[in-house]
Every structure is written in structure tokens, then in C-alpha cells.
RODO-2510 file (C-alpha; in nm, 4 decimals, decimal comma):
residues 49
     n   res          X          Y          Z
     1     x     0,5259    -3,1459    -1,5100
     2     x     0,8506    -3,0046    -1,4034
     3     x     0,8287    -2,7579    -1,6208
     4     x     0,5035    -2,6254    -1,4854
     5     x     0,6288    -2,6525    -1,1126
     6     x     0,9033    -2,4556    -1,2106
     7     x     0,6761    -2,1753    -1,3685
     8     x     0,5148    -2,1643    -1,0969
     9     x     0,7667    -2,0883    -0,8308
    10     x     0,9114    -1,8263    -1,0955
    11     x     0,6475    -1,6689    -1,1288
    12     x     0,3847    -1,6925    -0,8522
    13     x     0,6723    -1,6365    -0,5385
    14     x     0,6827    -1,2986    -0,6900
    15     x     0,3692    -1,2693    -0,7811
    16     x     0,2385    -1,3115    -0,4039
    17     x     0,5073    -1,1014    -0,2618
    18     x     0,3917    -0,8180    -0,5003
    19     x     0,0461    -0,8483    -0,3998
    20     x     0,1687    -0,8630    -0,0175
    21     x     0,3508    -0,5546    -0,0419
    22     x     0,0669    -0,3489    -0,2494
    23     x    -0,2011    -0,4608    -0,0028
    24     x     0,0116    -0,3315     0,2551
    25     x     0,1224    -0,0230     0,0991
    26     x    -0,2399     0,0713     0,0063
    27     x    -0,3087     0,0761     0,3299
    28     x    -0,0119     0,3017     0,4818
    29     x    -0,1364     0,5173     0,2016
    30     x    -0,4909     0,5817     0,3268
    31     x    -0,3622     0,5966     0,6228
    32     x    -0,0968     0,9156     0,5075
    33     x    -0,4182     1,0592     0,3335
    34     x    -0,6397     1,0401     0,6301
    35     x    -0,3473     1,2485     0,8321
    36     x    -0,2856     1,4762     0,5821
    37     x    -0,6514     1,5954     0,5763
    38     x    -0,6534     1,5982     0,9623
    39     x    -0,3492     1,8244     0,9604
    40     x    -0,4800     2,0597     0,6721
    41     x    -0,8315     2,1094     0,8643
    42     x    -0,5878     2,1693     1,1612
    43     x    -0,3760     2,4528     0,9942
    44     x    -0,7321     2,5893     0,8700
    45     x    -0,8529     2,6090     1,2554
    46     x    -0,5400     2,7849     1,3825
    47     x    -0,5111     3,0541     1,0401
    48     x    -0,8751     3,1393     1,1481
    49     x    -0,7910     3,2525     1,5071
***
């Protein structure tokens, strides 16, 4: 029983903080993406005047 305890603080602390940080991550990623496509339709705009 011990044993099993053990496992699972070895492996599911990490575990959880792994999927924490990816969750997050994803998100600041869209995020980047969504501004990156605003700024390229903005340099588009201004190259046509």
C-alpha cells in the first residue's frame, strides 16, 4: 500500500503539473496566433494604401 502511495505522488505531482502548464500554454498560444493574424491583415491594410 505504501508502495502504491508512493507511485502515486512520483508520478501523478508531475503528471498534474504537466497538464497545468500545457493547458495553460495552449492557451497563450491561440492567443499569439490570434495576434499574429490580426497584425498580418494589419500590414496587408497599410501595403495597400
Amino acid at each position: 500500500m505504501e508502495e502504491l502511495i508512493s507511485q502515486i505522488a512520483n508520478i501523478g505531482f508531475p503528471m498534474a503539473v504537466s497538464v497545468f502548464l500545457l493547458v495553460r500554454i495552449e492557451s497563450k498560444i491561440t492567443e499569439l496566433s490570434d495576434s499574429i493574424k490580426d497584425l498580418s491583415n494589419n500590414i496587408s491594410l497599410i501595403m495597400r494604401k
